[in-house]
Structures are given as C-alpha cells and as structure tokens.
N, C-alpha and C positions, 0 to 999 in steps of 0.2 A: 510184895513182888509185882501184883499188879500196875499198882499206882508208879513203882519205879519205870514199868515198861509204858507205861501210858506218859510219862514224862520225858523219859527217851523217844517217844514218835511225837511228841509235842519241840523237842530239843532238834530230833532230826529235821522237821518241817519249817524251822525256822530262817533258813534261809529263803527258803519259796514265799514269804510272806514278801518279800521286796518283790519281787513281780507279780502277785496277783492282787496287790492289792489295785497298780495299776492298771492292770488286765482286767481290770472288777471296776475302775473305776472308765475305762475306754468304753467299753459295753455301755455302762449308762449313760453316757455322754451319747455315742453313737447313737443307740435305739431312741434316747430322745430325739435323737436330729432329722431320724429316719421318721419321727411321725407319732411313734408308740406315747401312749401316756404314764403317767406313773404308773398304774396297775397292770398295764399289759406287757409292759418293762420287767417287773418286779416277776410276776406271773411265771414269763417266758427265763427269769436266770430258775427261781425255786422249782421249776416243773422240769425241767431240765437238767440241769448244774452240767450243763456241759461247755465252757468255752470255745473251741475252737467252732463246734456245729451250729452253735447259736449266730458267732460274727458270718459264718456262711449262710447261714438262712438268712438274715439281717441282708447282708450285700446283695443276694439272688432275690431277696422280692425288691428291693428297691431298682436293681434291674431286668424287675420286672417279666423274671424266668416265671415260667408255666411253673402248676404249685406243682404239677407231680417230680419236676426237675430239684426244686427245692428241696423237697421232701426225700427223695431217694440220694441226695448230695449229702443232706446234714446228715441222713441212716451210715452213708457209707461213709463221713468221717467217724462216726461215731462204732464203727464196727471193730473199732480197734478195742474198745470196752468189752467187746465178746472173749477177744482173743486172753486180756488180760482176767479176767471171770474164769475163761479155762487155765489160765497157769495160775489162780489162786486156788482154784477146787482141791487141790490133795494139802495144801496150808488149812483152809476153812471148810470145806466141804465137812465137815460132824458139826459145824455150829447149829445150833438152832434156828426154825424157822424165821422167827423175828430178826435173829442177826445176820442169818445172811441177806434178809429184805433191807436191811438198813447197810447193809455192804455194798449191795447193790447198787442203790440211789446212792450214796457218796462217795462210788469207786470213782476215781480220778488220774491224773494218769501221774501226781505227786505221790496222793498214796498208796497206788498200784507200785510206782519203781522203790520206795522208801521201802515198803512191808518184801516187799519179794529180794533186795538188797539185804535186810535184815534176817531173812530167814536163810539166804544162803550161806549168811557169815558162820551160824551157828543154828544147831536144831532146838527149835523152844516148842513149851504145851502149848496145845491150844488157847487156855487163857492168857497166856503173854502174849501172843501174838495177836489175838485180838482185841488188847489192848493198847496193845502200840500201833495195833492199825486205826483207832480210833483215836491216838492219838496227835496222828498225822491228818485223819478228815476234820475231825470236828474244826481247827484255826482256818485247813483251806473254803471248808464248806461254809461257817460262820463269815469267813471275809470278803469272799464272795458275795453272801447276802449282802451285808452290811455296804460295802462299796458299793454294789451296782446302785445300792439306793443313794449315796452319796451322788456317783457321775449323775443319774438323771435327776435327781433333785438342783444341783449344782450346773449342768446342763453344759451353753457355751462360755459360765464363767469362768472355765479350767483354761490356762492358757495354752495356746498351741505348743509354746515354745519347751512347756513340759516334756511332750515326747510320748507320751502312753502306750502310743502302739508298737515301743520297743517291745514293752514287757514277753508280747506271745511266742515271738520266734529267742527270745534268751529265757524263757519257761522251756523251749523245749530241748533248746541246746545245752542247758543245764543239766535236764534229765537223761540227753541222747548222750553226752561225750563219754560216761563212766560207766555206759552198759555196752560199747564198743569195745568186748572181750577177745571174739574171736574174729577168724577169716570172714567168716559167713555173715557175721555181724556188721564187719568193714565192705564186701561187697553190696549188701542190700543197702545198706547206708548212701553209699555212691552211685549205686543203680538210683535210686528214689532223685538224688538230687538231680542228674542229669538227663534224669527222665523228665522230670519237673519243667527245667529250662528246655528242655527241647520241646515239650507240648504245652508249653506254656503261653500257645496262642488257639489254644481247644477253647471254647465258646461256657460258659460258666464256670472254669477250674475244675471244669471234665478231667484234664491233663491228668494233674496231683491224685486221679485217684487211677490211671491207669498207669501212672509212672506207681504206685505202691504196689501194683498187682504182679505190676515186674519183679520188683525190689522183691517182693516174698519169693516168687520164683528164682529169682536167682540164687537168694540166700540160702532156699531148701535145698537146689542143685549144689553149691561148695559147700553145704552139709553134707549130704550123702556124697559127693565126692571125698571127700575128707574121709569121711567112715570107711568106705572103700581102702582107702592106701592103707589106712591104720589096721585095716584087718587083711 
C-alpha cells in the first residue's frame, strides 16, 4: 500500500516536471550570468530549494538592493511555506522527528498543493500520506538539483529562443487555477493580481508583497462574511 501511494505522488507530479525542469534550468543560466560560480550556484538551489525566493535574491543583489532588503524580500516570499507547514500539521504533525525535518526542507509549493489535494479527496494513515508526499518531492526536489546544475554548467549555450522564464508564472498558474473553490478564494486571487499591477512601480517588487497582504485580508473578510449569512 505504501509503494502504491508513493507511486501515485510520483504519477501526480508528473505533470510539474515540464515546468521545473525549465524553471531548474533558467536559475542556472541566470545565477551563472549574474557572476555566481558553479558552487555558489549549486550551494544557493540545495540550501534553499526555494524557486521563486532564490530568482528574487538573484535579481535584488544584482540590483544592487541593500542585503537587509534582500534578505527580508526572499523571507517574505518564502512566508508562504509557513502558511502551508500550518495547513500540513494535522495530515503530518505525529510523524517523526526525522520526517517532519525532511518535510520541511522539501516542502514546495507542488508538493504542498498535490498532498493537501489528495488528503481532501479522501482520509488516508499517516503512512500513505507520507508516502505520497514523498512521492511528489523526491522528482521535484531531485530535478531541481540535477537542472540547475545543467543551466549553469551549460550557461549562455541555451538559446534565448527557448523561452525558460515561461516556466515560473505556468508552475503557479497550474497550481493556483484548481484550488480556486470558493468566493474567498476568487477575491484574494484578484485582490493579489490588481494589487500587483497597481504597485507594480514600488522600488524592488516591495509591491507583490503588500498587494498579498491585501489579498489575505480580503479573502479572511468574504470568509467570515460568508460564515455570517450562513449562520
């Protein structure tokens, strides 16, 4: 039963492998171009595994943002791995110390929506579910590595006309379109985007993180309005 469920989160993740392997491979391209060498490349995806915080640290030192700007940008995209840590605790929260440390480091935000999709459809033990969440990290986390070392070993050989930097905004529109259930879910959604473009001339993509601060706001507010009528 394990091995079944660790093959079904290896089957689930299988569409995300078309975009991250590009997403894996833009990183090492980039961070090469920006200066970094192969080890400080390498270094900076395994100490991290975070995509999105990584290209933002990446873009803010090369322009040259003050580091505590940097540092509190990439924190607060990555704040969103808190949020998802607290809606996996009542799924994982009895594993073991070891497995939630290795949950930790390879929560992502594939197989953050994958595992939490799969435990709503149906209630499973804890060991299937921790097997199928591991089998959704280990290809995303595995490709990762293995790419980013391909982009900067490979460097400006990759041709522009490739397109790489599709991958990050259809990684998340892939994940964002089929967890848009409810009302709440549809106004933070559109809170976030038109906050985005309206402060989307905020001086390091400050904007994007107080267009989300909205977006949460608002989506609590037609929460608890919603609870209101219904009761």
């Amino acid at each position: 039963m394990l091995r079944r469920s660790f093959l079904l989160g290896l089957q689930a993740s299988a569409p995300f492998i078309l975009v991250i392997v590009p997403f894996a491979l833009l990183f090492g391209v980039v961070a090469t171009e920006a200066g970094l060498n192969l080890a400080q490349t390498m270094g900076f995806s395994i100490l991290m595994v975070a995509g999105a915080a990584q290209f933002v640290a990446l873009q803010l030192s090369q322009e040259n943002a003050p580091t505590l700007v940097i540092l509190i940008t990439a924190l607060a995209v990555n704040l969103r791995l808190m949020m998802y840590s607290a809606a996996l605790a009542p799924l994982v929260g009895q594993a073991s110390l070891w497995q939630r440390i290795v949950i930790a480091y390879t929560l992502t935000d594939q197989s953050f929506a994958l595992t939490m999709d799969m435990a709503e459809r149906a209630p499973r033990p804890l060991p299937e579910i921790l097997a199928f969440y591991a089998g959704t990290a280990v290809p995303t986390v595995l490709l990762w590595y293995v790419f980013t070392l391909v982009g900067a070993v490979a460097g400006t050989a990759i041709p522009e006309s490739f397109a790489l930097d599709f991958a990050l905004p259809i990684t998340f529109l892939a994940m964002l379109a089929p967890m848009l259930r409810t009302l709440a879910h549809v106004a933070a959604c559109l809170t976030s985007v038109l906050g985005s473009l309206a402060l989307a001339g905020v001086p390091y993509g400050m904007g994007v993180l107080v267009a989300a601060l909205l977006a949460m706001a608002v989506g609590a507010q037609v929460e608890t309005w919603q609870k209101r009528e219904a009761a």
